[in-house]
C-alpha positions in Angstrom: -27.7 -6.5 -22.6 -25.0 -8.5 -20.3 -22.0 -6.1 -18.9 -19.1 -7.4 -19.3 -16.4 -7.0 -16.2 -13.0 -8.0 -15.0 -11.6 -9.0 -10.8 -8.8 -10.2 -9.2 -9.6 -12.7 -6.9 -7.7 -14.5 -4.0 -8.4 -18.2 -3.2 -7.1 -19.5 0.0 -5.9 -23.4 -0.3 -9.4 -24.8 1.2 -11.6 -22.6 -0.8 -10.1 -22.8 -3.9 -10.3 -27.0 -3.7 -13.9 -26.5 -2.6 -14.5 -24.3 -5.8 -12.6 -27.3 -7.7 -14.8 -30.1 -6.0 -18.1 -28.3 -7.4 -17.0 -27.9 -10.2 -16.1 -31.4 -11.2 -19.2 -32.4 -9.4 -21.3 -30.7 -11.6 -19.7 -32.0 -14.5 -22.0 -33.5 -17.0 -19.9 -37.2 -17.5 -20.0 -36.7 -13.5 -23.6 -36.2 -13.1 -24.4 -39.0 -15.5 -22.1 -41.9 -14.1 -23.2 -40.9 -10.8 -26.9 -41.9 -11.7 -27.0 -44.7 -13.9 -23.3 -45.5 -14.3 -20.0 -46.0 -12.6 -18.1 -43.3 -10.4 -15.4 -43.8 -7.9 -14.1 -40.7 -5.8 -10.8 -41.9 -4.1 -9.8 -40.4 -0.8 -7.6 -37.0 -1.3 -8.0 -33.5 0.3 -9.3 -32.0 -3.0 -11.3 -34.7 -3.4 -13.2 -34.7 -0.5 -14.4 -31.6 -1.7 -16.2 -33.4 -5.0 -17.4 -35.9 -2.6 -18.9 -33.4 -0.5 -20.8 -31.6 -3.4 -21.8 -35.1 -4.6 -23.2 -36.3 -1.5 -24.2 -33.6 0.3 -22.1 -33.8 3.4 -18.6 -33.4 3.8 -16.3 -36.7 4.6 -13.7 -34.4 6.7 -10.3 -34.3 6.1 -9.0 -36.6 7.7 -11.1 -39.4 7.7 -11.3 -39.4 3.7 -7.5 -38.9 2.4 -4.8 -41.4 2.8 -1.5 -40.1 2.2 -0.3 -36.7 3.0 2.5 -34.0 3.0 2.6 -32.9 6.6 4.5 -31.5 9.5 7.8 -31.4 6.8 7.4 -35.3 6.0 5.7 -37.5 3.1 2.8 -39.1 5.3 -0.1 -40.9 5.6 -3.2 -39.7 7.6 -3.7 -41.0 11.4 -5.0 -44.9 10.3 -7.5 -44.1 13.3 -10.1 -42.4 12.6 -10.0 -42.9 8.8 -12.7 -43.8 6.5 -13.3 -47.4 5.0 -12.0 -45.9 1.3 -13.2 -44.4 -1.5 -16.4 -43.5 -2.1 -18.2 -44.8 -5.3 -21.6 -45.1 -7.3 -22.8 -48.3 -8.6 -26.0 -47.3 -10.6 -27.0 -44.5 -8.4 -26.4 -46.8 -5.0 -23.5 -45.4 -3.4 -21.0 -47.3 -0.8 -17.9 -47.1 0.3 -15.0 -49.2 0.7 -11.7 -50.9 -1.7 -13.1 -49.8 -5.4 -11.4 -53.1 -7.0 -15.3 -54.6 -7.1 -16.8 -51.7 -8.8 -13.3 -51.4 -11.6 -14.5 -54.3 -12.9 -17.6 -53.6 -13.7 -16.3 -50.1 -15.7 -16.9 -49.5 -19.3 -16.3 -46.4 -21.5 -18.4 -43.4 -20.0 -17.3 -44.5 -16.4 -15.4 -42.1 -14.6 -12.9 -42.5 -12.1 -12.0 -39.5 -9.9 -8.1 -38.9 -8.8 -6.1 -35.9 -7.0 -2.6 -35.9 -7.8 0.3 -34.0 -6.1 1.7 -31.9 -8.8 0.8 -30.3 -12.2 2.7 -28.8 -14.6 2.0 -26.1 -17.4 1.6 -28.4 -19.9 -1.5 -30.1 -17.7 0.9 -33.3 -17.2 0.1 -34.0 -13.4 2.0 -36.5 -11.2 0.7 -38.8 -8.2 3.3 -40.0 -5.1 2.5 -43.6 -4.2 3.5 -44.8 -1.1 1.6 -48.6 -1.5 4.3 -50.5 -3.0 1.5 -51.6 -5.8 0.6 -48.1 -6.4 -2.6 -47.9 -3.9 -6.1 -46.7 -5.6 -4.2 -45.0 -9.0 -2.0 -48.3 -9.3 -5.3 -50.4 -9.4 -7.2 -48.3 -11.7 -5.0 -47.0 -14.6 -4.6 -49.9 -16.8 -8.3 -50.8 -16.1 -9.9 -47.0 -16.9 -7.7 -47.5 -20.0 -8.1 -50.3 -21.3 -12.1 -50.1 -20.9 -12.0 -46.3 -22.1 -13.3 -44.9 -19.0 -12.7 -41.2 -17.9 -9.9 -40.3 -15.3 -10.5 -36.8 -14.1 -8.0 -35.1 -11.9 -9.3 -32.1 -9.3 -5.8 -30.5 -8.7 -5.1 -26.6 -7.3 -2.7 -24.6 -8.8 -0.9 -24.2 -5.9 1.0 -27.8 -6.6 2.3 -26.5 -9.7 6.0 -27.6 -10.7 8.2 -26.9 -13.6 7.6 -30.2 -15.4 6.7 -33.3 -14.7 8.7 -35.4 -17.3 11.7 -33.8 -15.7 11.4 -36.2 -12.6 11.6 -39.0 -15.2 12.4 -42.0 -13.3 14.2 -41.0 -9.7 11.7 -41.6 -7.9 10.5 -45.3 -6.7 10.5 -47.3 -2.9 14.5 -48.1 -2.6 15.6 -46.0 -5.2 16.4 -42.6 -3.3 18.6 -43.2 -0.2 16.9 -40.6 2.6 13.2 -39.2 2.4 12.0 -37.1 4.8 9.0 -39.7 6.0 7.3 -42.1 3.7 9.3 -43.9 0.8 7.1 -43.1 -2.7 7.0 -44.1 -6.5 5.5 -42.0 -8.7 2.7 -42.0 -11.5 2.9 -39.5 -14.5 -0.2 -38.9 -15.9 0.1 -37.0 -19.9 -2.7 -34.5 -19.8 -4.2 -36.3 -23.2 -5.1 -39.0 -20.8 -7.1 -37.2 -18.4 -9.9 -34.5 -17.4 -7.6 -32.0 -15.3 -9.5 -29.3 -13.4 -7.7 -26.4 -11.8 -8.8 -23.2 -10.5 -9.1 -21.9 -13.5 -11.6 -24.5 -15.4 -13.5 -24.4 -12.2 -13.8 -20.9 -13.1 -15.4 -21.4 -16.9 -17.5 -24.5 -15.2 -19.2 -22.4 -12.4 -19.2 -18.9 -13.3 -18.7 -19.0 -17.5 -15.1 -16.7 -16.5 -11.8 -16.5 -17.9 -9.5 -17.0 -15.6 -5.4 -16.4 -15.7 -3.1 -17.3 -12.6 -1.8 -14.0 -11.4 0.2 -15.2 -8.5 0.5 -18.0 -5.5 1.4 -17.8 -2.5 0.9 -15.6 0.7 0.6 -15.6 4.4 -1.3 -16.7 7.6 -4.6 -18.1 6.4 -3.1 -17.6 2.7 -0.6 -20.1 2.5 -0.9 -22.3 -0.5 -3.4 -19.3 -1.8 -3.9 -18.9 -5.7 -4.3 -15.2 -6.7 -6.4 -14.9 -9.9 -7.5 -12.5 -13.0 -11.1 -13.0 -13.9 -12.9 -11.9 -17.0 -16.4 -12.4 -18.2 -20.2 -11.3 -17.3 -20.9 -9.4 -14.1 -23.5 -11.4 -13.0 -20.5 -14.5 -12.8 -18.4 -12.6 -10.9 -20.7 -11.4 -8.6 -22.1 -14.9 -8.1 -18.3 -15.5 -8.0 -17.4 -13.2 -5.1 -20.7 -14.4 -3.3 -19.9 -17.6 -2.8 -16.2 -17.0 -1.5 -17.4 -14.7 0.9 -19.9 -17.5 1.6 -16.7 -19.6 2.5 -15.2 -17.1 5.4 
């Protein structure tokens, strides 16, 4: 007989996107677009993590994401020493590079994987764009839904804002007199119209657990950390606890 069990478990920023990045990984629509379909995994810091799990080494930091919140400004990643783009699977073959070739050839059951910068508790999640045309989101929307392709978003709790329909339209290159680095538009995403894992479906993915956000936040090494409750079989949260120790 399974024994059931309950933990409260602290994710630091890094290890709760890595936990996010297997998770989406290992999703089935993943798994299968991956081998015989169509999967693009744009650059991102959450991102790189689903990339990592998917190819078996990871693309580092800073050579995979493009833009970036960082020393107090809206940024973009050093242009040297950054990757060629994305990373995507055409039929199992993967490359690397613009993913405007491979959009084209998506139909329904592709999957197109996208980090955003802020999520709210309805699941609505929001994208900064600092490309004038809307950079890798900008030049996949309309085609993943018009062709009825899958746009899953790997986001951490930790960007979590009151709401995203609240920002409603202030944001947009010219349209806000001073910012604090790069000028940005912004792309709202209704959580009908995507696959959104957090934490806490990582959590049911991986380990079968029910998880509740107890608290963000912290210190040091715990900046940016998600504090969680976790309920379910032992065995998941020992395997749970196993692989974040794992991780230090």
């Amino acid at each position: 007989m399974s024994q059931t069990s309950t933990a409260i478990v602290v994710l630091t920023s890094e290890e709760g996107k890595d936990l996010i990045g297997r998770a989406v990984a290992r999703l089935p629509q993943v798994v299968k677009a991956k081998a015989s379909g169509h999967l693009v995994i744009t650059g991102g810091t959450t991102c790189r993590y689903v990339a990592k799990d998917l190819m078996g080494e990871d693309p580092g930091r800073d050579s995979f994401a493009v833009g970036w919140i960082s020393e107090g400004e809206l940024g973009e990643t050093p242009a040297e020493g950054r990757g060629p783009g994305p990373i995507f699977f055409d039929e199992g073959d993967a490359q690397r590079g613009w993913p405007g070739p491979i959009l084209e050839k998506f139909q329904a059951g592709d999957v197109y994987i996208k980090g955003a910068n802020a999520i709210d508790p309805a699941g609505n999640t929001g994208i900064l764009m600092a490309s004038p045309v809307g950079g890798t989101i900008g030049a996949a929307l309309s085609i993943v839904y018009a062709r009825g392709a899958e746009l899953i978003i790997p986001i951490s709790l930790q960007k979590l804002i009151p709401s995203i329909a609240a920002i409603g339209g202030k944001l947009g290159h010219g349209k806000v007199d001073r910012v604090m680095g790069t000028k940005v538009g912004y792309m709202p995403i209704l959580a009908e119209y995507s696959t959104v894992i957090t934490e806490v479906e990582a959590m049911q993915h991986l380990y079968g657990l029910k998880a509740t956000m107890v608290a963000s936040g912290g210190i040091d090494d715990c900046v940016g950390a998600v504090s969680l409750h976790v309920a379910g079989e032992l065995a998941g949260i020992d395997k749970l606890f196993s692989d974040i120790e794992a991780m230090r």
